[in-house]
LUMGU-492050 format. One line per field, with one value per residue (C-alpha): x, y, z; residue in three letters; residue number from 1. Coordinates in steps of 0.1 Angstrom, whole numbers, plus 2048, in hexadecimal, padded with zeros to 3 digits. Example, Ala and Ser with C-alpha at 12.3 -4.5 7.8 and 13.67 -1.06 7.14 Angstrom:
# residues 2
east (87B:889);
north (7D3:7F5);
up (84E:847);
r (ALA:SER);
k (1:2);
This chain:
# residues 625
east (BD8:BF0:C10:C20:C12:C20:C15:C29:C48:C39:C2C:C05:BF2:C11:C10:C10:C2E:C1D:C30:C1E:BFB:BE9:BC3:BB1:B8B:B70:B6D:B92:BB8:BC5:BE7:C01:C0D:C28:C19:C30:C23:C1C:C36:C1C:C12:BF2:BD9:BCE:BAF:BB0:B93:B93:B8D:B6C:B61:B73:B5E:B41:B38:B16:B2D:B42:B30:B23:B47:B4D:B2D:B32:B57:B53:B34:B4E:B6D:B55:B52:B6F:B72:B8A:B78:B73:B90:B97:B97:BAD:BA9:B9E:BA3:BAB:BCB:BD5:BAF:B9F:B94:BA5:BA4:BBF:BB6:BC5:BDF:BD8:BF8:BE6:BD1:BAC:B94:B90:BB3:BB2:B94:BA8:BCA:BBB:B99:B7C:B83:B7B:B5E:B66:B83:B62:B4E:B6A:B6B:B47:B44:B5F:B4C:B29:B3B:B46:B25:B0E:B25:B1F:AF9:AF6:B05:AE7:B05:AFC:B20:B10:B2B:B33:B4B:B6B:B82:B72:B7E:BA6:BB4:BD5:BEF:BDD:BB9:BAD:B92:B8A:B72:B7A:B62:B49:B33:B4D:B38:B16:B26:B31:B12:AFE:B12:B12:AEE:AE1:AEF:AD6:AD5:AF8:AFF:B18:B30:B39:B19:B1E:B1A:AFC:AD9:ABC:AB1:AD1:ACF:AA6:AB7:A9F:AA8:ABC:AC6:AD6:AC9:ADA:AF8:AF3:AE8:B0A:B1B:B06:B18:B39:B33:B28:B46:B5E:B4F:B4E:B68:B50:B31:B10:B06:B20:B1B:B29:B16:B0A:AE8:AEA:AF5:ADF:ABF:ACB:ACC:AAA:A9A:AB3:AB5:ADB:AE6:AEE:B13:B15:B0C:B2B:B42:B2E:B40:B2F:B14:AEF:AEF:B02:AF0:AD1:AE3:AF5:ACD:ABD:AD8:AD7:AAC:AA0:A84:A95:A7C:A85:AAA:AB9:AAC:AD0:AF2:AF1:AD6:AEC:B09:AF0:AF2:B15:B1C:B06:B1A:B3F:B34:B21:AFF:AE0:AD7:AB7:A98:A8F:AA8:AA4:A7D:A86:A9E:A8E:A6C:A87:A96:A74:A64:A66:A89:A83:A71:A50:A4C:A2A:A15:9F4:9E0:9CB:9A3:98E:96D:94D:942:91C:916:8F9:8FB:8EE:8EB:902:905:929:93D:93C:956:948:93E:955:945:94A:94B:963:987:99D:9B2:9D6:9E7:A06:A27:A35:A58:A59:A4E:A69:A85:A75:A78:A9A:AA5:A98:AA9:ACB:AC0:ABB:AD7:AEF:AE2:AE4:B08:B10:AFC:B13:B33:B2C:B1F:B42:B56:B43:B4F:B74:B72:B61:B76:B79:B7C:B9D:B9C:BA8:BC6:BD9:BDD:BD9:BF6:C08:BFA:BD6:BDC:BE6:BCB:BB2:BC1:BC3:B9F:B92:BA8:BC3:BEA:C03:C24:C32:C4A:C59:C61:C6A:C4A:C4D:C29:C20:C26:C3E:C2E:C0E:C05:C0E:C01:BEE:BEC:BD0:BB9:BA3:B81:B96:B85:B9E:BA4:BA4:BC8:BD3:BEF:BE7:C0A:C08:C27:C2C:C3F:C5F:C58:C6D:C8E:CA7:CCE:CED:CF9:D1A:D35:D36:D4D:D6B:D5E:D58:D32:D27:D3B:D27:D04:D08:D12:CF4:CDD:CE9:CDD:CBC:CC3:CB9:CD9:CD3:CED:CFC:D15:D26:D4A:D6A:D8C:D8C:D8B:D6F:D57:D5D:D45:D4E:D32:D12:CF1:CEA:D0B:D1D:D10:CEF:CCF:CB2:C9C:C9D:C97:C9D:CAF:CD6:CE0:D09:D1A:D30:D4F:D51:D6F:D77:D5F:D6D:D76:D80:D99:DA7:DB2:DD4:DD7:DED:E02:E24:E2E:E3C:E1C:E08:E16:E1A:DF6:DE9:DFC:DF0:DCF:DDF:DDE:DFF:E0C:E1B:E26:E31:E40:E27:E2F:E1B:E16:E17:E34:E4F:E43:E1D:E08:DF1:DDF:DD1:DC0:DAC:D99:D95:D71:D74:D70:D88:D92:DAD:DCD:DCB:DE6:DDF:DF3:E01:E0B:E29:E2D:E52:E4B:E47:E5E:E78:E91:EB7:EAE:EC2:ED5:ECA:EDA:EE8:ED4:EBC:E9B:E8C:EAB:EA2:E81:E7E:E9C:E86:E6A:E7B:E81:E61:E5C:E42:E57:E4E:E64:E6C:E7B:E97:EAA:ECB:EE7:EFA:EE9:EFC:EE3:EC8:EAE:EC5:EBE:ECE:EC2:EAB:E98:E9C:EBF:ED1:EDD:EC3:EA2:E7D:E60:E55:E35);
north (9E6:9D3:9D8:9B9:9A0:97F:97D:99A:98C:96A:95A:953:93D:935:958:974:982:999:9BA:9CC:9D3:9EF:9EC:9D8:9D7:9C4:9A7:9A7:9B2:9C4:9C1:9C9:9AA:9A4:98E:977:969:98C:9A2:9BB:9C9:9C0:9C2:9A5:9A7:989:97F:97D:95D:960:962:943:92B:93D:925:940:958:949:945:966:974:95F:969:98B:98F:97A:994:9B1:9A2:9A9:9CB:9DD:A02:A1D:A2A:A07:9F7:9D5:9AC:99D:978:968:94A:936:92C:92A:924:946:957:971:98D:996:9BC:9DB:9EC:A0D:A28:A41:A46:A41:A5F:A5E:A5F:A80:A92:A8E:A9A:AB9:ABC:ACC:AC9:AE8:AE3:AD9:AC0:AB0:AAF:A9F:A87:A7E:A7D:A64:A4D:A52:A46:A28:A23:A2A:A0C:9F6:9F9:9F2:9D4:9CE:9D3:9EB:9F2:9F7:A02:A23:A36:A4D:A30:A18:A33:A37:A54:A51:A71:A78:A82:A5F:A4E:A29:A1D:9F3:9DC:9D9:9BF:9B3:9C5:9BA:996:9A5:9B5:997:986:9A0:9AB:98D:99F:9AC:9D0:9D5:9EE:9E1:9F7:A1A:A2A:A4F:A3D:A28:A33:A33:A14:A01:A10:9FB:9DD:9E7:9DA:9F2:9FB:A0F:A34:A24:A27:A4B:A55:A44:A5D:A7C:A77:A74:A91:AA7:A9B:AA2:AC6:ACE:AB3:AA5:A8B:A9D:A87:A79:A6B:A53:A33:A25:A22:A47:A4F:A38:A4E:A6A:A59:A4F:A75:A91:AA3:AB0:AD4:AE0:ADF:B03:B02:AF7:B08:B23:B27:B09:B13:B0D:AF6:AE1:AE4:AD5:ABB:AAE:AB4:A9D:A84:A81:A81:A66:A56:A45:A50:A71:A6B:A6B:A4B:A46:A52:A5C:A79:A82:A85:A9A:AB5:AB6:AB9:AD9:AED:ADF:AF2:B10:B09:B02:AE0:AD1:ADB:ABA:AC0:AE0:ADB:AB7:AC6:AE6:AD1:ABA:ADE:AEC:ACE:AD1:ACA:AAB:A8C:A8F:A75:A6A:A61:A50:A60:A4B:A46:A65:A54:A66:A69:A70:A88:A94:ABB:ABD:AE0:AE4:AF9:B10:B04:B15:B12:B01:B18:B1B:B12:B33:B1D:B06:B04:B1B:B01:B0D:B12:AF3:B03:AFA:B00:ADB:AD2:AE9:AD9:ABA:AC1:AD0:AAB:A9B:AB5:AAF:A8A:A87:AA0:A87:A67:A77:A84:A62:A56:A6B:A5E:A3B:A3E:A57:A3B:A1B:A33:A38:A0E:A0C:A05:A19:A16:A1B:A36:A33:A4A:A39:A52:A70:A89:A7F:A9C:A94:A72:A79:A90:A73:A5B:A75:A7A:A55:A5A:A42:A47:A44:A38:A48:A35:A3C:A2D:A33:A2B:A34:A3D:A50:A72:A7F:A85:A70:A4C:A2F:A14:A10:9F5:9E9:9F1:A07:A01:9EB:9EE:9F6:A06:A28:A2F:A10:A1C:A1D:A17:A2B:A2B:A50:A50:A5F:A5F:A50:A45:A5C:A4C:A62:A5D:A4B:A5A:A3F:A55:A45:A22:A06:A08:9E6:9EE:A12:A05:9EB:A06:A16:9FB:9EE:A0D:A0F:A21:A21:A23:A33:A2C:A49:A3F:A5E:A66:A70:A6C:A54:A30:A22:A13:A2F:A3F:A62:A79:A73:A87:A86:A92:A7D:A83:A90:A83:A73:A5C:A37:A29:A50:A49:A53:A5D:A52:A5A:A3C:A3F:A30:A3E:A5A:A6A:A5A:A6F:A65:A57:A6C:A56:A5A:A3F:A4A:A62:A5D:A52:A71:A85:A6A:A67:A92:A92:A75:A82:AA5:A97:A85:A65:A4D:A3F:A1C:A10:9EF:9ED:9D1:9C8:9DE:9E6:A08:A22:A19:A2F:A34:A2E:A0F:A04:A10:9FE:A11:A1A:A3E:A4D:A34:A45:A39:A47:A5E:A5A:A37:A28:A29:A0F:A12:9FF:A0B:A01:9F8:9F7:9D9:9BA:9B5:998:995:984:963:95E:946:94A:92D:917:903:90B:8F2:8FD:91E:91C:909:922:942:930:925:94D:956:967:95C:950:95C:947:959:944:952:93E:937:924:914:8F3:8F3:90F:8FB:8FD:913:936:952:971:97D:997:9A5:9A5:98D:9A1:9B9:9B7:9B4:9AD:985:979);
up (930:944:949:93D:928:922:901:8FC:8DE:8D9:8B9:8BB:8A6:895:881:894:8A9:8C9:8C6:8E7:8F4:8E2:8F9:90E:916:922:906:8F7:8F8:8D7:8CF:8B5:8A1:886:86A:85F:847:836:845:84F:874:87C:89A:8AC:8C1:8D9:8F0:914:926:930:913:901:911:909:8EA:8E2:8E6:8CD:8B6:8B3:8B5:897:883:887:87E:85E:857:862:84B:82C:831:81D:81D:824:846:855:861:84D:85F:84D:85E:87E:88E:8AF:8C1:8E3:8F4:8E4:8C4:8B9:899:885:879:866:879:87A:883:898:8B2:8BF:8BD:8E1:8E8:8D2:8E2:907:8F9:8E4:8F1:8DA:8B4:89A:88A:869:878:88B:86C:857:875:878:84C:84C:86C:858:839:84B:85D:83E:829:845:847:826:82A:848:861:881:896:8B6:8C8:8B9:8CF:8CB:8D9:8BB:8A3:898:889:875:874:852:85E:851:86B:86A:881:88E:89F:886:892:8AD:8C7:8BE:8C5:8EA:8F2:8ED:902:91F:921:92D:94D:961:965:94E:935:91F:909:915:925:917:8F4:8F9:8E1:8F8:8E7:8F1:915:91B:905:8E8:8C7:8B2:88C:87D:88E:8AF:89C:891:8B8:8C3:8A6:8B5:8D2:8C6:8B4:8D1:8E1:8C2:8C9:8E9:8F7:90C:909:911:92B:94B:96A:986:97A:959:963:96B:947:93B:94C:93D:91B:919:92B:932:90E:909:908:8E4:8DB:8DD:904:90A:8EE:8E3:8BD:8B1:897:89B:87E:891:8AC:89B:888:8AE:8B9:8A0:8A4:8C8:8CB:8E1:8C9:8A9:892:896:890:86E:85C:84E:84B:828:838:856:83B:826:841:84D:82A:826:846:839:817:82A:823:836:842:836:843:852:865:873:878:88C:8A5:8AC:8B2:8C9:8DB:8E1:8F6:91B:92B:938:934:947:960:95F:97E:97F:99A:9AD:99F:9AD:9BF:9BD:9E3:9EB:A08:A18:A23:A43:A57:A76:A95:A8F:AA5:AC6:AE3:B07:B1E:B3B:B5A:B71:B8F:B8A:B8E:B74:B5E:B5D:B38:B33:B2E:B08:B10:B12:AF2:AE2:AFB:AE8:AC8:ACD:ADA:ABC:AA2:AB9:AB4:A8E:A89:A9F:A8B:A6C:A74:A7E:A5C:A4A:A57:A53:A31:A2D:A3D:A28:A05:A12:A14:9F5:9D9:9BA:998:985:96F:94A:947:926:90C:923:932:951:964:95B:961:984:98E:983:995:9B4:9AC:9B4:9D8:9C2:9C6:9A7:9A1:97E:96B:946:92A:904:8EB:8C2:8C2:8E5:8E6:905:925:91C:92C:918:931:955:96E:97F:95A:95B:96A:983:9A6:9C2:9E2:9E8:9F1:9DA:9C0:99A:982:968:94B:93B:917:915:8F1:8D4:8E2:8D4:8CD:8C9:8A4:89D:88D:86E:858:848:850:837:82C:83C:85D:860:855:86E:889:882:882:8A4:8AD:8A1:885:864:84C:822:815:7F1:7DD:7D2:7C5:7DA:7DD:7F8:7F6:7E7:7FE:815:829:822:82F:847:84F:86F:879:897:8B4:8AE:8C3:8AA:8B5:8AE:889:87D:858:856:834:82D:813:806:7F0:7C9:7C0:7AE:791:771:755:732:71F:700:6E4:6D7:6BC:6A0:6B6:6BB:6E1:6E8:6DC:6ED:715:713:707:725:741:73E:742:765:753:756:739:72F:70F:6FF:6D9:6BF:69F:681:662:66D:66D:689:6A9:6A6:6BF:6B1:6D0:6EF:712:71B:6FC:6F2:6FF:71A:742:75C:77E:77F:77C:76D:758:736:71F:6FD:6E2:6C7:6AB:6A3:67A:662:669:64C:64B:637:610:60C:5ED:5D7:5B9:5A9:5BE:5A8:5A8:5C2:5DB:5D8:5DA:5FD:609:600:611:62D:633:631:612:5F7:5D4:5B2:595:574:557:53B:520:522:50A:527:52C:551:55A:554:574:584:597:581:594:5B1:5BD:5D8:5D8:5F0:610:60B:627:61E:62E:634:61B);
r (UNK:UNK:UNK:UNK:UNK:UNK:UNK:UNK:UNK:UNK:UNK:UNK:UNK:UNK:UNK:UNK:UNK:UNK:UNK:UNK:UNK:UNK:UNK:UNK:UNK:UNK:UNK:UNK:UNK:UNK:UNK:UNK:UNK:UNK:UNK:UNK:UNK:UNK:UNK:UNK:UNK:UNK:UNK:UNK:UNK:UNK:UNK:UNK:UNK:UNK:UNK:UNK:UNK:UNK:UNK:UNK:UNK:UNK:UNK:UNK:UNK:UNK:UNK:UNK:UNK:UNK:UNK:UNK:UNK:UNK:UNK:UNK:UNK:UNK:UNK:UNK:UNK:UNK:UNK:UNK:UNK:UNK:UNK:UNK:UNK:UNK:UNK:UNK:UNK:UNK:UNK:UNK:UNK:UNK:UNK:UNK:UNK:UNK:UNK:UNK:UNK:UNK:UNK:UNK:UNK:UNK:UNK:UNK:UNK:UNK:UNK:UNK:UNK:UNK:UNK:UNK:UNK:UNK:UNK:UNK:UNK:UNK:UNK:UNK:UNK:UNK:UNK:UNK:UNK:UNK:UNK:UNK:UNK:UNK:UNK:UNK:UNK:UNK:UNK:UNK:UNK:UNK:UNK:UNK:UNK:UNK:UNK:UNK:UNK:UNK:UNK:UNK:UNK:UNK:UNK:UNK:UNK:UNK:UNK:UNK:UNK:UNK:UNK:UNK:UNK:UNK:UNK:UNK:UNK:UNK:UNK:UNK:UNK:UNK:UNK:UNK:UNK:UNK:UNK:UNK:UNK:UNK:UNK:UNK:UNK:UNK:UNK:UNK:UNK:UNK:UNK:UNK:UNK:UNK:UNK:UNK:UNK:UNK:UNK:UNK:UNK:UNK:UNK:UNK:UNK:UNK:UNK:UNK:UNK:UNK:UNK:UNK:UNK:UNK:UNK:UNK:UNK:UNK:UNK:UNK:UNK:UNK:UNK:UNK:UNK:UNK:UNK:UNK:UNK:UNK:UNK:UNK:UNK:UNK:UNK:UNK:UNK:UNK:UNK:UNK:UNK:UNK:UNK:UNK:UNK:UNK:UNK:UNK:UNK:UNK:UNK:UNK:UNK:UNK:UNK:UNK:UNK:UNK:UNK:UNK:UNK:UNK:UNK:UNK:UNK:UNK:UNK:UNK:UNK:UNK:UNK:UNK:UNK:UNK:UNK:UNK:UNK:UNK:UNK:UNK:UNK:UNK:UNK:UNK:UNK:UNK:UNK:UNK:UNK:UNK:UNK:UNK:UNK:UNK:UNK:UNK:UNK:UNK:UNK:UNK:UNK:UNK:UNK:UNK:UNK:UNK:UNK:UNK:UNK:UNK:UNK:UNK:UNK:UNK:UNK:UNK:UNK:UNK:UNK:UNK:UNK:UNK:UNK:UNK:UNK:UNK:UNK:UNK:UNK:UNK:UNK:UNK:UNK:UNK:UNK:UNK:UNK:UNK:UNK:UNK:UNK:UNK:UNK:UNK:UNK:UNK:UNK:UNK:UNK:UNK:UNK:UNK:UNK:UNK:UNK:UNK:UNK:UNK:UNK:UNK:UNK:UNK:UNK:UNK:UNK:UNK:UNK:UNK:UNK:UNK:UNK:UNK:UNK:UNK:UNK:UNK:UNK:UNK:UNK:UNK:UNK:UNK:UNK:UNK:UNK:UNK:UNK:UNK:UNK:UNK:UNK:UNK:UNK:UNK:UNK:UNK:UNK:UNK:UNK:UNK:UNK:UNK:UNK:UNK:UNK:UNK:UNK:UNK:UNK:UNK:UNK:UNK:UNK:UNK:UNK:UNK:UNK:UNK:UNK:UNK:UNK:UNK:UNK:UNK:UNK:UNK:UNK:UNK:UNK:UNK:UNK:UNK:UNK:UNK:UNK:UNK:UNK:UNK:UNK:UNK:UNK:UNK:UNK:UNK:UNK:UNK:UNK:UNK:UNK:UNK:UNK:UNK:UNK:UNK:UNK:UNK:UNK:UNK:UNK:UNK:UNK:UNK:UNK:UNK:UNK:UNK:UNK:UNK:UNK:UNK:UNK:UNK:UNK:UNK:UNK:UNK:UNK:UNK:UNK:UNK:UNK:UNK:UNK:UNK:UNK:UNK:UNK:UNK:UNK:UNK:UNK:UNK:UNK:UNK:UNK:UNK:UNK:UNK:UNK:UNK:UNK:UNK:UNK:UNK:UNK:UNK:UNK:UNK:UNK:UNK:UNK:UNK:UNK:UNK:UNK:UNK:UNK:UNK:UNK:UNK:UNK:UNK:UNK:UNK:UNK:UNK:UNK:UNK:UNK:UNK:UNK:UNK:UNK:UNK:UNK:UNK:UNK:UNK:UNK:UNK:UNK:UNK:UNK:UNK:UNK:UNK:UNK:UNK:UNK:UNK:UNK:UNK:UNK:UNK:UNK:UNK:UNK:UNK:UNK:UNK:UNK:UNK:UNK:UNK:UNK:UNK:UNK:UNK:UNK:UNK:UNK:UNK:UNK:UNK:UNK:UNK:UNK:UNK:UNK:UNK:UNK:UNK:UNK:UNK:UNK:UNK:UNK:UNK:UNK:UNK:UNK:UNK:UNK:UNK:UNK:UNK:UNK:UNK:UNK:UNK:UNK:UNK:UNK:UNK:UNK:UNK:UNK:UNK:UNK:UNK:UNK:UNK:UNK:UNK:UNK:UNK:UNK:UNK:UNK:UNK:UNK:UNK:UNK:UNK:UNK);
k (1:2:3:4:5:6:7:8:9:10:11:12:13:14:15:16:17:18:19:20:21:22:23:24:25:26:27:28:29:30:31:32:33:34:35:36:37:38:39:40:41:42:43:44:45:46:47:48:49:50:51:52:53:54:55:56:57:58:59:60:61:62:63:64:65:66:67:68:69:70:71:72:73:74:75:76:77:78:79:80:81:82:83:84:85:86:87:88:89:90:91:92:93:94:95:96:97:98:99:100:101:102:103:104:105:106:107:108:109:110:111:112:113:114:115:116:117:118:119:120:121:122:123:124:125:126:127:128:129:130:131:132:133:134:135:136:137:138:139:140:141:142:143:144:145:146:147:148:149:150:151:152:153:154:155:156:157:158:159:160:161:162:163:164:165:166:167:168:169:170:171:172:173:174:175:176:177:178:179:180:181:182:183:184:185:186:187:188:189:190:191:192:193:194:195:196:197:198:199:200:201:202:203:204:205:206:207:208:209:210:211:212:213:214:215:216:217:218:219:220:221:222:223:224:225:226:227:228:229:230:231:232:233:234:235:236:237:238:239:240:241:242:243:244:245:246:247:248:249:250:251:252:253:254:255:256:257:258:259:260:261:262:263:264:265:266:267:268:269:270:271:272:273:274:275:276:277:278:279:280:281:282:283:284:285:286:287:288:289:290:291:292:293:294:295:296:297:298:299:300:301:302:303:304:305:306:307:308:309:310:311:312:313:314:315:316:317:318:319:320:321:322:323:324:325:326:327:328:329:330:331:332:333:334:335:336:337:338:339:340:341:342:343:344:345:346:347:348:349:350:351:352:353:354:355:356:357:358:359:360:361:362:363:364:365:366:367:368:369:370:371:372:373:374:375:376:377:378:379:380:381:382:383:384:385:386:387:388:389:390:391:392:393:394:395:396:397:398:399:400:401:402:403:404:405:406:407:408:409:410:411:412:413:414:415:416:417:418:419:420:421:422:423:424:425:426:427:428:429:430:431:432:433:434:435:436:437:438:439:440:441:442:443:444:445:446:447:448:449:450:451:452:453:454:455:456:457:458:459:460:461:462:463:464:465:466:467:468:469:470:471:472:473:474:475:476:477:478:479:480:481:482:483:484:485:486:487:488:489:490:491:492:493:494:495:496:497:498:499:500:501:502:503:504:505:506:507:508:509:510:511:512:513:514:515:516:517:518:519:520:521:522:523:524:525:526:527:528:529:530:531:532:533:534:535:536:537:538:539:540:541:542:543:544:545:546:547:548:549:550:551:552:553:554:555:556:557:558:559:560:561:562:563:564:565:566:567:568:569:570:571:572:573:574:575:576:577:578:579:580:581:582:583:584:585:586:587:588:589:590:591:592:593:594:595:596:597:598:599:600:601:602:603:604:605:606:607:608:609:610:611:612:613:614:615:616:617:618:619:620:621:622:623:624:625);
């Protein structure tokens, strides 16, 4: 993975803002996107160059990811569109929060048994849905498998590398995808189904065991030999806990002829699920892998001898062989010396020795120039990183940054990639996570809600806001968890607690009390009183009113208001007596009050029509109507 990236915050296709890189490999770059159409984080796969030209390649790319978006289930992880933009082809797939199985096997090594059965259940669960949908993955390896923080796996690039290794084989000689992974079949460029997935999974397996694969060397088409002859030690070679049923299941998974694979997942499921349960695997099993154990170590090579010729003789009888006679008169040969064939031979040893000597240091010299491949140290501790990179006769320069999903002390990022070829002495960048950035916690108390959540979030924090009741002002922030100054790391949630007022408590009613009954009554209870005198029907100096209403909740020490009553309204009677009756009538009514005429006799004619008498009296009050 590069270092930078200048797709890195940019908007592609439109849709899809780049957060950061999250791999890199031979066909494509993965990266972390922000839908914004959906507002969910996606992954984008994006292909390389070479390949965007590559119009078979294309089209394969496309057939197969439309064939991989159909497959929906919760170990396979989900395409949820594809498209082009910007010159290439691109996925847009499930983000998953966690990390690659890989990535897990080099930070924790060999996994328990039943965590690697749980793990290998899950994959088969994955691979036996896509088979049945007449999909074979091909490319079945810990780094195409992601683990979230739950245990969950979901295995990706269904179909996407079937499109890749179509496109890459027509190499001559090349082994595409990662050798230690490759079926036997797929290492001769045999056609495969769906047991060259379940070989892929042995391996993994073995791997999730022991936390390493079974067969390593220093070039692919040296794994790839020992994939099609060199049978691999059982599990327990290497980690000698592991149970014989496991043994056997890892046996039959990895055996070099198909046929005697499983024939599906559903069987190789059958028989994990016996040992996570305690019980025996099947018996096809057992008698498959022990038939598999028992044959000879290695792959025979055969030789074809030359044909044997039949060869007629004819015995005839001979004289033994008898040495010349030496002639007693003739002159004595003398014995040669063999000193100097040994001085000979002695040259030619110092000879071959010296060429071979000088053999060796050219060939020594011709590596030291070679260049080497960049290891892959992402995901790994610094110190492990280092010594890999020391390994290849590489240098390192160690920076560090702050990453929300790299643990500290382990490499987020490498430059050249891996699988780079450099120089020996040549200096590989690598970028070690500090871990989550951590921020010192503001102290937010006693300021205004929108001022402290906006403290916080400048901060990269994440502000909860509780309203609760206090004294203090309302909209106060009052109380907060993290206290100030406390070190959490960035988007940690801080909890404030934010003033609305004092708790309310009620209002008692006091209608019908006098005022002095009523203001001792409300300012016992810390209420303050005011009062106001209304016109009423009832007696002068009830209380006949109240704001608030009785049963009503308030803060304390509110005012509460009352209304008096200052008694019925009465107004002085006019006299009207010896007024006629129209004169008095409109005078009564002019007052107010309602009239009510009563007529009596009288023998003065003058009196006639004229008021006599009222009631009430004149001077006396009454009420109006």
């Amino acid at each position: 993975m590069a270092v930078s990236d200048t797709l890195i915050n940019t908007l592609f296709d439109a849709r899809y803002r780049i957060v950061r890189k999250l791999g890199a490999g031979g066909m494509a770059n993965v990266y972390l996107a922000e839908d914004q159409t959906l507002g969910r984080r996606v992954a984008i796969k994006i292909l390389n160059d070479r390949y965007a030209t590559d119009e078979q390649f294309i089209e394969r790319f496309r057939r197969e990811a439309k064939h991989a978006a159909g497959l929906s289930h919760p170990n396979i992880v989900s395409i949820y569109d594809r498209g082009e933009a910007e010159g290439t082809y691109y996925i847009a797939m499930e983000h998953l929060d966690g990390r690659s199985l890989k990535e897990l096997i080099v930070a924790r090594g060999p996994a328990p048994v039943q965590v690697a059965i749980d793990f290998a259940r899950q994959i088969l669960a994955a691979l036996r849905f896509a088979h049945r949908h007449g999909i074979v993955h091909r490319d079945i390896k810990p780094h195409n498998v992601l683990v979230d923080g739950d245990g969950r796996v979901k295995v990706t690039d269904f179909g996407i590398a079937r499109a890749g290794a179509a496109s890459q084989m027509t190499e001559a000689g090349s082994i595409i995808g990662t050798a230690q992974y490759l079926s036997p079949e797929q290492a001769k460029g045999a056609p495969v189904d769906q047991r060259s997935d379940l070989y892929s999974l042995g391996i993994v397996l073995y791997e999730l065991l022991t936390g390493t694969v079974p067969f390593a060397g220093d070039t692919p088409v040296e794994i790839a030999m020992k994939h099609l002859s060199t049978p691999p030690e059982p599990p327990s070679a290497r980690v000698p806990a592991i149970p014989r049923d496991v043994d056997l299941v890892v046996t039959r998974a990895l055996a070099k002829d198909p046929a005697r694979r499983y024939a599906s997942a559903e069987e190789m499921d059958a028989d994990l699920e016996r040992i996570a349960r305690g019980a025996g695997i099947s018996k096809g099993t057992t008698d498959a892998a022990t038939a598999i154990i028992r044959e000879p170590s290695a792959m025979p090579t055969t030789i074809t001898p030359a044909p044997l010729t039949r060869v007629e003789t004819t015995t005839t009888r001979t004289t033994p062989y008898a040495p010349p006679p030496v002639a007693y008169d003739g002159p004595v040969r003398r014995r040669r010396p063999v000193w100097p064939w040994f001085l000979a031979l002695l040259l030619l040893a110092a000879a071959g020795a010296a060429g071979w000597y000088v053999y060796d240091q050219i060939q020594a010299q011709l590596d030291e120039n070679r260049p080497v491949a960049v290891p892959y140290v992402e995901g790994i501790r610094k110190q492990l990183a280092i010594q890999a990179i020391q390994k290849e006769g590489l240098r390192q320069r160690v920076t560090y940054r702050f990453d929300d999903e790299t643990a500290v002390g382990f490499v987020i990022d490498q430059e050249p990639d891996a699988d780079n070829r450099i120089d020996r002495g040549n200096v590989v960048a690598i970028v070690v996570s500090y871990g989550r950035e951590r921020v010192r916690v503001p102290n937010v108390r006693g300021q205004a809600a929108t001022d402290a959540v906006a403290a916080l979030t400048e901060l990269g924090l994440q502000a909860r806001v509780f309203p609760v009741n206090s004294e203090q002002e309302e909209d106060t922030v009052t109380a907060q968890d993290p206290k100030p100054g406390a070190k959490v790391r960035k988007e940690t949630t801080v909890r404030i607690n934010v003033s609305k007022g004092e708790k309310p408590v009620a209002v008692p009613s006091v209608l019908g009390q006098s005022l002095a009954s009523a203001r001792s009554s409300l300012n016992a209870q810390g209420f303050a009183v005011r009062s106001s005198t209304v016109e009423s029907d009832e007696p002068e100096g009830l209380i006949v009113g109240q704001e608030p209403d009785g049963g009503a909740f308030v803060a304390p020490g509110s005012a509460i208001a009352l209304s008096v009553s200052q008694g019925p309204q009465t107004i002085g009677v006019p006299d009207v007596t010896g007024l006629d009756r129209e004169g008095a009538r409109d005078a009564l009514l002019g007052s107010g009050f309602k009239v009510r005429t009563v007529f009596e006799d009288t023998d003065d004619a003058d009196l006639g029509n004229v008021v006599l008498s009222q009631d009430p009296a004149s001077s006396s009050r009454a009420e109006p109507g």
